[in-house]
N, C-alpha and C positions, 0 to 999 in steps of 0.2 A: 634534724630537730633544731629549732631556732634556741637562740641563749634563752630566751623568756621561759619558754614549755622547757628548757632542762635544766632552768633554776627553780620550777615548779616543781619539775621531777627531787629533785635535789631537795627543796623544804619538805615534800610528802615523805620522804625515804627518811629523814632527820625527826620529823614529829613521829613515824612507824615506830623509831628506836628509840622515843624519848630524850633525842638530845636535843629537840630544841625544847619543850616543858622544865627536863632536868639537867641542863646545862648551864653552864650563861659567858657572856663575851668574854670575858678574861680567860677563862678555862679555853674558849674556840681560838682564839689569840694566841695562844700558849700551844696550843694542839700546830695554828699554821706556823707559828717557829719551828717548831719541830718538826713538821713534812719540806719547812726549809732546807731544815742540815740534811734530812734524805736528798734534796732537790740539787742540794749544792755537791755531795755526795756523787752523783747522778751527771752531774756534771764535769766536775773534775776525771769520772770515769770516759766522757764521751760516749757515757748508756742513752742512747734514745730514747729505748723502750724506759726508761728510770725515768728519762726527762719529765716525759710527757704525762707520766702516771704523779713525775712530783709535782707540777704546774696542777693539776688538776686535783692533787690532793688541797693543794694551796688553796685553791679556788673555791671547793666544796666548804673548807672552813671558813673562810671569808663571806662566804655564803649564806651559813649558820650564824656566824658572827654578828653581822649586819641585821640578820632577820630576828636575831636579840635584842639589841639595840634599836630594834623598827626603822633602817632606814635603809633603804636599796643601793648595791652594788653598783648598777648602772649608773644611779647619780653622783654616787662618789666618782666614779671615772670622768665624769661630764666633769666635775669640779675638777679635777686635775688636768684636763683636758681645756678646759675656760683659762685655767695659769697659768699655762706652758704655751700655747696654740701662737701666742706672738713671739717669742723667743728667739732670736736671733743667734746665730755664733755656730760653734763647730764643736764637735770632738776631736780633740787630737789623739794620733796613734797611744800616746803616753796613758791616756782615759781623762785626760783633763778638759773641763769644757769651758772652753771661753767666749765668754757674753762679747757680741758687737758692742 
């Protein structure tokens, strides 16, 4: 299934349950914080299976989030993607990144 048909799937399954009519972004916001600490949780553990279910939990809120707010996931990524895309420098082992 392409991202697009299973962010479809994802808004019909969100309006099914009513979170997206009786929800709203701050509460979905608040929701992906908290599949973060699972996420991070999940991590620290070395669960894959955790990983991969937190990543997606993240995503599914961000999802609903955005389709509150009326504005698409994909183009937020584009705009973070237009900011970064010339970026220059490294990570060092330490996680510090330094700009060219």
């Amino acid at each position: 299934m392409s991202y697009t048909q299973l962010e479809i799937e994802i808004l019909r399954w969100a309006e099914a349950r009513k979170i997206i009519p009786n929800s709203n972004p701050q509460s979905q916001f608040l929701k992906a914080c908290s599949e973060m600490g699972e996420l991070a949780d999940a991590l620290n553990k070395k669960d894959m299976d955790g990983i991969k279910d937190g990543v997606g939990d993240v995503l599914v809120c961000l999802i609903n989030m955005c389709a509150l707010l009326d504005i698409n996931l994909t183009d937020c990524l584009q705009l973070a993607y237009n900011e970064i895309k010339d970026r220059k420098g490294t990570l060092l082992p330490n996680g510090v990144f330094v700009k060219e």
